[in-house]
C-alpha positions as CSV (number, residue, x, y, z in Angstrom):
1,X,8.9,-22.1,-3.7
2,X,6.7,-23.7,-1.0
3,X,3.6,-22.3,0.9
4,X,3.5,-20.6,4.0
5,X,2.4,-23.4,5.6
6,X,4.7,-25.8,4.9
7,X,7.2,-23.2,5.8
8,X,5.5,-23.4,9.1
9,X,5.1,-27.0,9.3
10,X,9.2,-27.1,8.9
11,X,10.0,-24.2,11.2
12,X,7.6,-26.2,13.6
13,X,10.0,-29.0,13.9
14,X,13.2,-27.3,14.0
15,X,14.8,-26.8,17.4
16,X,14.1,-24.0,19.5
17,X,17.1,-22.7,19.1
18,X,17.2,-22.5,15.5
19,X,13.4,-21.3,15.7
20,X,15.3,-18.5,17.0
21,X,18.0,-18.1,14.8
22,X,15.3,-18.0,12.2
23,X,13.2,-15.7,13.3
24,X,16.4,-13.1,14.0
25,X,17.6,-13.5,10.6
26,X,14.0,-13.2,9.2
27,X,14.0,-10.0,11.0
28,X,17.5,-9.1,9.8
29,X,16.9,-9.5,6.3
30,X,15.7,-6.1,4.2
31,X,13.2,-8.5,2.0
32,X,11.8,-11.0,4.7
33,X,11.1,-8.5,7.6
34,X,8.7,-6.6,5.7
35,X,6.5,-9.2,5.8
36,X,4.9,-9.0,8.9
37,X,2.6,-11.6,8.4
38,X,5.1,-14.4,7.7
39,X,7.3,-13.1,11.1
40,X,4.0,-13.1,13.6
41,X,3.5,-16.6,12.1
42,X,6.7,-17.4,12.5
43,X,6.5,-15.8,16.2
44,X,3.3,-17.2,17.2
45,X,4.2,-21.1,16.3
46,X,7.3,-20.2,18.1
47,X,5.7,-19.3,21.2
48,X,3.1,-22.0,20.8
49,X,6.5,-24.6,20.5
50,X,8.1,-23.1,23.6
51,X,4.6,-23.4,25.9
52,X,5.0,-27.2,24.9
53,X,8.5,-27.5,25.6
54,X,10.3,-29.8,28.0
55,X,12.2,-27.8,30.9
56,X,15.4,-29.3,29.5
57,X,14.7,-27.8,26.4
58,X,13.8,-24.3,27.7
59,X,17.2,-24.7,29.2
60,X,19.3,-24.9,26.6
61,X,16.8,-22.7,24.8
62,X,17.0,-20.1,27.3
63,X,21.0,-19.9,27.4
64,X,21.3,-19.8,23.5
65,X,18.7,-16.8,23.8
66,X,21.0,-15.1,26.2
67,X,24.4,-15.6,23.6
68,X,22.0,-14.5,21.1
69,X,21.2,-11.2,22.8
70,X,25.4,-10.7,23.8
């Protein structure tokens, strides 16, 4: 398995859509979200990556977010 951080340094580059998607399934899953650590990681580089992200791409982040939440 790899380390955190290059866990990180993936989820980093993903889309922030799939960011998303990540971080609800992480949250979903019995084993994952019990490592509260890993999630505010996950959470924080997540936030950091949508701070730094075009408008265009808090657009189509923003609508995916609100099919997410449906």
């Amino acid at each position: 398995m790899s380390s955190p951080e290059k866990r990180l340094r993936v989820f980093r580059k993903l889309p922030l859509r799939a960011q998303l998607a990540t971080i609800a399934s992480t949250k979903a899953n019995a084993v994952l979200s019990k490592n509260f650590e890993y999630l505010a990681s996950l959470e924080q580089v997540h936030a950091e990556c949508l701070a730094n992200a075009t408008p265009e791409e808090k657009r189509i982040y923003n609508k995916a977010k609100e099919l997410l939440e449906e």
